[in-house]
C-alpha positions in Angstrom: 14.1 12.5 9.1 12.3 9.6 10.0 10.5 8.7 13.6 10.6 5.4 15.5 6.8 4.6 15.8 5.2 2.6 18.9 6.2 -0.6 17.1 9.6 0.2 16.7 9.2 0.5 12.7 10.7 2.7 10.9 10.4 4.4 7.3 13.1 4.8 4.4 12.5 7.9 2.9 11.1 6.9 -0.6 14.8 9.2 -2.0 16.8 7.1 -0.4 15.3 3.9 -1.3 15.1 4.1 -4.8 18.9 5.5 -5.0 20.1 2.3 -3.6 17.6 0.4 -5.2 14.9 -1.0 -2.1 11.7 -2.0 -3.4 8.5 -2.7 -1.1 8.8 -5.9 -0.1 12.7 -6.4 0.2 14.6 -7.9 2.7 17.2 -5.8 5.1 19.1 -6.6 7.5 20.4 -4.2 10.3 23.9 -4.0 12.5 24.8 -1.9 15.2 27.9 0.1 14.2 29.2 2.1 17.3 26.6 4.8 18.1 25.4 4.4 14.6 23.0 2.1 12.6 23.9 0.4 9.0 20.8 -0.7 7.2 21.6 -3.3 4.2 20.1 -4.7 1.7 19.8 -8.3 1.5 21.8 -9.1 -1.9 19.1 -11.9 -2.2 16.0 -10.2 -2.5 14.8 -10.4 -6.4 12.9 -8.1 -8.3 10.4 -10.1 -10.7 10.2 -8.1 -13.8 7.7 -8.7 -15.8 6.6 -7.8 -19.5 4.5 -4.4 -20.0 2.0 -7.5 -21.2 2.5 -9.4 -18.2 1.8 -6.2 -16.3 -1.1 -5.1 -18.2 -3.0 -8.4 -18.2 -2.4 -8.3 -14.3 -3.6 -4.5 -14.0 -7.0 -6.1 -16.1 -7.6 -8.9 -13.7 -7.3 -6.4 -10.7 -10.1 -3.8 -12.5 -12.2 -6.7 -13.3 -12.1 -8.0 -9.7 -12.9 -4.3 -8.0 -15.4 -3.8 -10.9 -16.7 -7.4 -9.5 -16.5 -5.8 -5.7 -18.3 -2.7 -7.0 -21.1 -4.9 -8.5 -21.6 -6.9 -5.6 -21.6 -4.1 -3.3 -24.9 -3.9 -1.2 -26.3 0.1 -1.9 -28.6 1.5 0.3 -31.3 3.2 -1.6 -32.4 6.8 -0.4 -35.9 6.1 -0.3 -35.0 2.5 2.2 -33.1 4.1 4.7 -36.1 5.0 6.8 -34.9 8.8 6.6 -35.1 11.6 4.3 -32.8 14.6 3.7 -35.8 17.0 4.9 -35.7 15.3 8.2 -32.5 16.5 8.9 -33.3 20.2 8.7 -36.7 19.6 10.0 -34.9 17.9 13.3 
């Protein structure tokens, strides 16, 4: 069972989804049928598929770039942060 959130959106049960074959990112459209709802999938929306190489040189670029992030991520030393760990039992 899903629930209508504030913005009126709505989640497909993942089950569901992948028996009729919606992917994140497809297109649906929706129609009021008597006191019901019919949900559809666009027969537009097109699933790339891509090589296990294509995939894997995409899954390296993404490591490198949050290895990148990870690098270039300002730490805090413990000694520079103008408290020490005793201080907070001593407090």
């Amino acid at each position: 069972m899903s629930r209508l959130t504030a913005k009126y959106q709505l989640t497909v049960p993942r089950a569901i989804a992948q028996s009729v074959g919606l992917r994140p990112g497809d297109e649906v459209s929706w129609e009021a049928v008597g006191d019901a709802i019919r949900l559809r999938a666009e027969a537009d929306s097109n699933h790339e598929t891509r090589s296990v190489t294509d995939q894997l040189i995409l899954f390296d670029l993404a490591t490198e770039r949050e290895q990148h992030r990870v690098r270039n991520r300002a730490t805090v030393l413990a000694h520079d942060r103008g408290w020490s760990r005793e201080d907070l039992y001593e407090n």
